[in-house]
C-alpha positions as CSV (number, residue, x, y, z in Angstrom):
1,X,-16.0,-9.5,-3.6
2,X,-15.2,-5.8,-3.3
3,X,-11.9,-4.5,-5.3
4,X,-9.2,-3.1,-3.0
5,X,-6.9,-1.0,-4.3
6,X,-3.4,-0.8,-2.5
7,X,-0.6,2.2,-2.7
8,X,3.1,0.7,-2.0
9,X,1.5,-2.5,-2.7
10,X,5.3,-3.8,-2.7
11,X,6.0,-2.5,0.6
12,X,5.9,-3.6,4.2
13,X,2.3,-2.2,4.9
14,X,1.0,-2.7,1.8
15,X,1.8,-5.7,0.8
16,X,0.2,-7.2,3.7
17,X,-3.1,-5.2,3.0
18,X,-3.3,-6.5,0.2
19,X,-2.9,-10.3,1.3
20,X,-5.0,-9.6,4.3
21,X,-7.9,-8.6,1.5
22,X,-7.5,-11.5,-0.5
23,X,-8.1,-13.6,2.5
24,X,-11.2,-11.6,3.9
25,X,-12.2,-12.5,0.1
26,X,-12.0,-9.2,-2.0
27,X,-10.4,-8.5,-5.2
28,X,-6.9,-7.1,-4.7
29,X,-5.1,-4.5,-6.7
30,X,-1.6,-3.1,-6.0
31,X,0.0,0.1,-7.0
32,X,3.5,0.1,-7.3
33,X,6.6,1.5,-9.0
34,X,8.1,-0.7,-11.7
35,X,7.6,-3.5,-13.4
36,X,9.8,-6.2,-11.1
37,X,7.4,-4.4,-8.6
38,X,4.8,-5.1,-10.1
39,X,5.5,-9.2,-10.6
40,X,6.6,-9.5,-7.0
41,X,3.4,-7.8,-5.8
42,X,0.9,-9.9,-8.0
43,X,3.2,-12.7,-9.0
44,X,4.7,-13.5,-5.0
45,X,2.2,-12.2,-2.7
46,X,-0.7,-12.9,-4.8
47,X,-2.8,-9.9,-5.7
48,X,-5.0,-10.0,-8.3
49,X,-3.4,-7.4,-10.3
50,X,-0.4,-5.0,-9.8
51,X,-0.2,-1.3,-11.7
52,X,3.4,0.6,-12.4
53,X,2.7,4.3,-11.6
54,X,5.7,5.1,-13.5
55,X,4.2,3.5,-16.5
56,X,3.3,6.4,-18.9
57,X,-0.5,5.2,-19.3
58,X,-1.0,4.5,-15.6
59,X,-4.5,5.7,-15.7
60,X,-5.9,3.7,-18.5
61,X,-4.1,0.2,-16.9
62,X,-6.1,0.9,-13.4
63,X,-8.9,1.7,-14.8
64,X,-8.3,-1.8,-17.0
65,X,-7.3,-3.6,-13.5
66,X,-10.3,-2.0,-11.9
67,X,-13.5,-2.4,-14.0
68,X,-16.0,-2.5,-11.8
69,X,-14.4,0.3,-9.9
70,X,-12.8,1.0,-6.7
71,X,-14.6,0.0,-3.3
72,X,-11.6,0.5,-1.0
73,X,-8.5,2.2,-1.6
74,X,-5.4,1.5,1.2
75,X,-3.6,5.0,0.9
76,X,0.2,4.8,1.6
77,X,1.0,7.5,-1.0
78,X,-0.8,10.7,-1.5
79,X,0.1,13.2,-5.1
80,X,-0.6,12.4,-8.4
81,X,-0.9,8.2,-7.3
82,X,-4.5,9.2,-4.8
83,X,-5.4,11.8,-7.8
84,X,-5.8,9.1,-10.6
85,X,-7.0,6.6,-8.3
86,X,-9.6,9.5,-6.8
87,X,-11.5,9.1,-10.5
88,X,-12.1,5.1,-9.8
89,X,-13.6,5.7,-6.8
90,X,-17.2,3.8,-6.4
91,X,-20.2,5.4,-4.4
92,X,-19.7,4.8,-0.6
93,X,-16.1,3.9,-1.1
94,X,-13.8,3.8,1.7
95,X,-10.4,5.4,2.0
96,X,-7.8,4.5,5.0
97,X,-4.8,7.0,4.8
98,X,-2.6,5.2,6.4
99,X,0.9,7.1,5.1
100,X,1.3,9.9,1.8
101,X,5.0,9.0,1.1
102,X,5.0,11.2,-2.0
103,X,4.5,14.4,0.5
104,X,6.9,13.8,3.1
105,X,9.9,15.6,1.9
106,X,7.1,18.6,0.1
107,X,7.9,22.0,0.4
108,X,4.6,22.5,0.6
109,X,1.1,21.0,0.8
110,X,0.2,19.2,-2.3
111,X,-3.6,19.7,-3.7
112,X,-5.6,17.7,-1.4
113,X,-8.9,15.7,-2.7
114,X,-11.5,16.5,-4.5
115,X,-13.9,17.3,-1.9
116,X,-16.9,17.2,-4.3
117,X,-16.1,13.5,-4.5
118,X,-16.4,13.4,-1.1
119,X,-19.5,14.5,-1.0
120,X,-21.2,13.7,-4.4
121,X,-20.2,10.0,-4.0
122,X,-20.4,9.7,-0.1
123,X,-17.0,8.8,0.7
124,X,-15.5,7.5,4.0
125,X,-12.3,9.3,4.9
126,X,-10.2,8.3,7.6
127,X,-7.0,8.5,8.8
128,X,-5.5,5.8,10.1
129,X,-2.5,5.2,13.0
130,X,-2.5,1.8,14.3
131,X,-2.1,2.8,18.0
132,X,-5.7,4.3,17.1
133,X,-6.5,-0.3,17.6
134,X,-4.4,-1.3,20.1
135,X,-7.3,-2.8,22.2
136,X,-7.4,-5.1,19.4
137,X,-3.8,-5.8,18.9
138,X,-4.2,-9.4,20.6
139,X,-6.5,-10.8,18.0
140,X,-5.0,-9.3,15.4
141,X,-1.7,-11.3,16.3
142,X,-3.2,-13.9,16.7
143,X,-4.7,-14.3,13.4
144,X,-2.4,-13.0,11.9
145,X,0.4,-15.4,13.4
146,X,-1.7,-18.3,11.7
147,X,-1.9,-17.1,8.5
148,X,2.0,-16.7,8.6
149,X,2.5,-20.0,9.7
150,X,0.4,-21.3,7.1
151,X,1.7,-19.4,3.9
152,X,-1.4,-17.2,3.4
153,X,0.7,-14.0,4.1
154,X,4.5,-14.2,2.4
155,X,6.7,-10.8,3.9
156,X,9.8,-9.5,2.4
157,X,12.8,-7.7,3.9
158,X,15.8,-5.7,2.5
159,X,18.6,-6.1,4.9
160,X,21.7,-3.0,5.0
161,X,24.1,-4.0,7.0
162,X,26.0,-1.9,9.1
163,X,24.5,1.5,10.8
164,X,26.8,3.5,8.7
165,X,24.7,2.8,6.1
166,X,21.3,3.9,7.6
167,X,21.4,7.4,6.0
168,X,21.5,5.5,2.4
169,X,18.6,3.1,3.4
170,X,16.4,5.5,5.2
171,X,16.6,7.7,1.3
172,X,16.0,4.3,-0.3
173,X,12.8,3.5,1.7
174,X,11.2,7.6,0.7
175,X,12.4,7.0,-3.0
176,X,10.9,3.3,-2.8
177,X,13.9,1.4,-4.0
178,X,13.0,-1.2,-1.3
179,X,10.7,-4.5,-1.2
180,X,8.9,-4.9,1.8
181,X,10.5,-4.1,5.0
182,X,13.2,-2.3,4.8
183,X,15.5,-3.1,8.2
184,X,19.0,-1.8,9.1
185,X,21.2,-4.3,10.9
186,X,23.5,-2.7,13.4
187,X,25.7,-5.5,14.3
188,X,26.5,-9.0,14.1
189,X,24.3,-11.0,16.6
190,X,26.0,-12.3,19.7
C-alpha cells in the first residue's frame, strides 16, 4: 500500500519500476514530460497516476496524485523534478537514485538535497547501479520473464534505423523525446 513515485516514468527504467510496484502491491505514481506521456504511462502500463513536469502547476497535481505522501521515490531525474518531489517526501522514505538525466549535460553541479530533510525525516539515500545485484540477477529474470509472458509488465521501444542516425537518437533519449527504450538498429538482420 505504500505510494511510489517514479521519474521518467515513460521510459525504459521507469516504466518498469513502476509496473514492478504495482505488482509488489503499492500505489504507483509516474513523472513524466507531457501529456501523451502522461496517458501512455498511466493509461498503457498501468500506474495509478501520471504527472506532466512541464505542466505549469506541477507541484499542486503531485501533491493531488500523492495525498498521503511519498513513501518511495525511483529517481531517474535529478533538478527541479527531485526538488518538488523532495517536499512530498514521508518520514522514513526511501530514495533509489538510479540516473539524474536533467544533470548530465550541467556545466556545473546543480543544488543537491535538502540535507535537513535527510535528517529531520530520516531518509534512506542510495545510489543505485544494477551491477551493485548481480548475485541476484537469476531470480530476477526469472520473475521477471513470467510476468512478461503474462502481460503484467507491457515494454516499449523507439526503433532509428540506421547508425547514421545514432547521433539524433542518442540527443532524443537526454531531451526525453523517446517512449521506453530507445534502440538504434544498425542494419537489416541477416
Amino acid at each position: 500500500g505504500e505510494t511510489v513515485v517514479v521519474a521518467a516514468a515513460s521510459g525504459a527504467v521507469g516504466s518498469v519500476v513502476g509496473q514492478i510496484a504495482k505488482i509488489k502491491g503499492c500505489r504507483a505514481v509516474g513523472i513524466a514530460g507531457g501529456s501523451e506521456k502522461c496517458r501512455f504511462v498511466a493509461g498503457e502500463l498501468g500506474f495509478d497516476a501520471c504527472v506532466d513536469h512541464r505542466a505549469p502547476d506541477f507541484a499542486k497535481r503531485l501533491e493531488a496524485a500523492c495525498p498521503g505522501g511519498i513513501d518511495v521515490y525511483f529517481e531517474n531525474v535529478g533538478g527541479a523534478v527531485q526538488q518538488t518531489v523532495w517536499t512530498l517526501l514521508n518520514d522514513f522514505a526511501r530514495i533509489p537514485v538510479c540516473g539524474l538525466i536533467a544533470q548530465y549535460n550541467a556545466s556545473s553541479p546543480m543544488p543537491g538535497p535538502d540535507m535537513f530533510s535527510v535528517l529531520r525525516k530520516r531518509l534512506l539515500l542510495r545510489g543505485f547501479i544494477v551491477w551493485d545485484f548481480a548475485a541476484r540477477e537469476a531470480d530476477f529474470l526469472r520473475e521477471a520473464t513470467e510476468w512478461v509472458r503474462a502481460g503484467r509488465i507491457k515494454y516499449r521501444e523507439d526503433v532509428v534505423a540506421g547508425l547514421e542516425n545514432a547521433p539524433a537518437a542518442f540527443l532524443g533519449l537526454l531531451q526525453g523525446k523517446n517512449f521506453g527504450k530507445m534502440l538504434v538498429k544498425i542494419a537489416a538482420e541477416i
